[in-house]
C-alpha positions in Angstrom: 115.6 124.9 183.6 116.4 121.5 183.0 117.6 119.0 185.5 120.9 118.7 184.6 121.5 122.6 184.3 119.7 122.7 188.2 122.0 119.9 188.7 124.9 121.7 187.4 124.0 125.2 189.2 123.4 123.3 192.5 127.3 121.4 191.9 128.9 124.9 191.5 127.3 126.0 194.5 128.2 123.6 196.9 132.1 123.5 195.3 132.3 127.1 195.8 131.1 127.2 199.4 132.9 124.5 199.8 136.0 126.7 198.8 134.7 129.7 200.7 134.6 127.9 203.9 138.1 126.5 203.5 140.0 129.6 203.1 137.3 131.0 205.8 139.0 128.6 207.8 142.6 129.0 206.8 142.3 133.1 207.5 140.9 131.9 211.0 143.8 128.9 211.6 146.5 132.7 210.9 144.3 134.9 212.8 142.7 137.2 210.1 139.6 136.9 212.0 137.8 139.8 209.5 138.5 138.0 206.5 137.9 134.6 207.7 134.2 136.3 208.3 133.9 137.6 205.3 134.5 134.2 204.1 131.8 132.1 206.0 129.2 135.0 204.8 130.2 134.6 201.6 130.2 130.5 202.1 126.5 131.0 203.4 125.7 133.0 200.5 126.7 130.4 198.8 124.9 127.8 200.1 127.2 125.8 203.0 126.1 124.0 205.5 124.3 127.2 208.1 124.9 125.2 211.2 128.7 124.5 211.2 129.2 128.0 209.2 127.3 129.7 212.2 129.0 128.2 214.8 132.7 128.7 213.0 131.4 132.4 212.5 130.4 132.7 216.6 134.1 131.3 217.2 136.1 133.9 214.9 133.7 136.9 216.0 133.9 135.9 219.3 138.2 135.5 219.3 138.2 138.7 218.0 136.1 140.8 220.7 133.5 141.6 218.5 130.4 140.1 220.8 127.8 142.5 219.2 127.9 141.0 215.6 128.3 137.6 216.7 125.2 138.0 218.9 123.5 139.5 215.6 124.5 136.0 213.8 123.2 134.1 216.3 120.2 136.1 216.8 119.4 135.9 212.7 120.2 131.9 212.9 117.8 131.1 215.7 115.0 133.5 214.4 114.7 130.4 211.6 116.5 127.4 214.1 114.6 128.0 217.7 115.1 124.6 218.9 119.0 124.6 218.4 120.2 124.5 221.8 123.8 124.2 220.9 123.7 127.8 219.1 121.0 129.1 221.6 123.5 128.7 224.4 126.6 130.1 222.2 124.2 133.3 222.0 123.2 133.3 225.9 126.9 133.5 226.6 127.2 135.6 224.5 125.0 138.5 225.4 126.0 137.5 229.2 129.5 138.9 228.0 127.5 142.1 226.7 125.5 142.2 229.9 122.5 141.6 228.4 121.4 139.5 231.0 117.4 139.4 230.4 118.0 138.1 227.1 121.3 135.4 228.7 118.8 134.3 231.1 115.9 133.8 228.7 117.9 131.7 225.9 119.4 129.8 229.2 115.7 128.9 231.0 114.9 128.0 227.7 117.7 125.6 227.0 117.1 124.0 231.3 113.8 123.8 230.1 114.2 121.5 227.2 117.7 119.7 228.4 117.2 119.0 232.3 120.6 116.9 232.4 122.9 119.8 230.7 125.1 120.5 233.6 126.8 123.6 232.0 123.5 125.6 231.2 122.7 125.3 234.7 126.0 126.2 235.8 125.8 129.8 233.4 122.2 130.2 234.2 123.4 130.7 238.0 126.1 132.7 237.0 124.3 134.9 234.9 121.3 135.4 237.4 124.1 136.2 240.2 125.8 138.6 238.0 122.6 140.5 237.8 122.1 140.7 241.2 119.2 139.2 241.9 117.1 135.9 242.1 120.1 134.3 244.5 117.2 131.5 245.0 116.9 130.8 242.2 120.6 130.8 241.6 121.5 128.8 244.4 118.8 126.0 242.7 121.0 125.9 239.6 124.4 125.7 241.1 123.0 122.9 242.8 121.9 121.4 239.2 125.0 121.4 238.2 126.4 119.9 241.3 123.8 117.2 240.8 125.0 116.4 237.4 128.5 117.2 237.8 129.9 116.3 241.0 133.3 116.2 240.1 132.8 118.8 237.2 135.2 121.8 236.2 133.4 124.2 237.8 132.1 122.4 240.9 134.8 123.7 242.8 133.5 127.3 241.7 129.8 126.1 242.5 130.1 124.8 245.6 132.0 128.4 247.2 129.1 130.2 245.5 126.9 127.9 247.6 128.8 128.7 250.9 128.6 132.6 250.1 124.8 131.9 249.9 124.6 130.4 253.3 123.9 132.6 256.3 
């Protein structure tokens, strides 16, 4: 194959995810949240750009309830992209919502581990471990991460009661 036809191929390719991905994102923008997913797959296939198709595919499969395949995309995307953090903590959330807390907390220790300063991880990581039931130690040390990091935060409000519970 020449360089030009490769150059060609490789043109067609990126024009047709590129078409892909916008009505992937029109069906989303009406709320056909199937076809929209059909769409990004296809846009994938086709060569987009993984990251931002992966993330807009988490978002439709997500808005549409179905947490199981969206934990399978996020699954298949960090089996090649480990260190992605932003996707890892889209997928701890995500199997938190299917109660799949061993594998939430996992991705989430994981993410603490690597970004110290990201108030939010901490904040899910407590909620996740109180959830389950256990580790309210280890819980309590988190919410007070976030507290740390985020006085004034969204959720500090929700942090600091969980704190008082804690307290004999």
């Amino acid at each position: 194959m020449t360089q030009e036809h490769e150059g060609r191929a490789t043109l067609r390719r990126e024009a047709s995810a590129e078409i892909l991905l916008e009505r992937a994102d029109a069906s989303a923008s009406v709320g056909d949240m199937t076809r929209a997913e059909q769409y990004y797959v296809a846009a994938l296939a086709a060569g987009g750009g993984e990251k931002t198709i992966v993330e807009r595919l988490l978002r439709v499969c997500v808005a549409d309830r179905r947490y199981p395949v969206a934990a399978e995309y996020a699954e298949r995307y960090l089996h090649r992209h480990p260190q992605d953090l932003d996707i890892k903590f889209a997928a701890a959330s995500i199997h938190a919502a299917l109660g799949q807390h061993d594998r939430a907390i996992l991705l989430l220790e994981s993410i603490v581990e690597k970004r110290q300063r990201w108030s939010e991880a901490h904040y899910a990581l407590a909620s996740v471990l109180r959830d389950r039931g256990q580790a309210v130690a280890t819980a309590d040390f988190h919410d007070l991460q976030y507290l740390k990091l985020s006085p004034n935060g969204p959720l500090a409000e929700t942090a600091r009661a969980r704190l008082s519970r804690a307290a004999p």
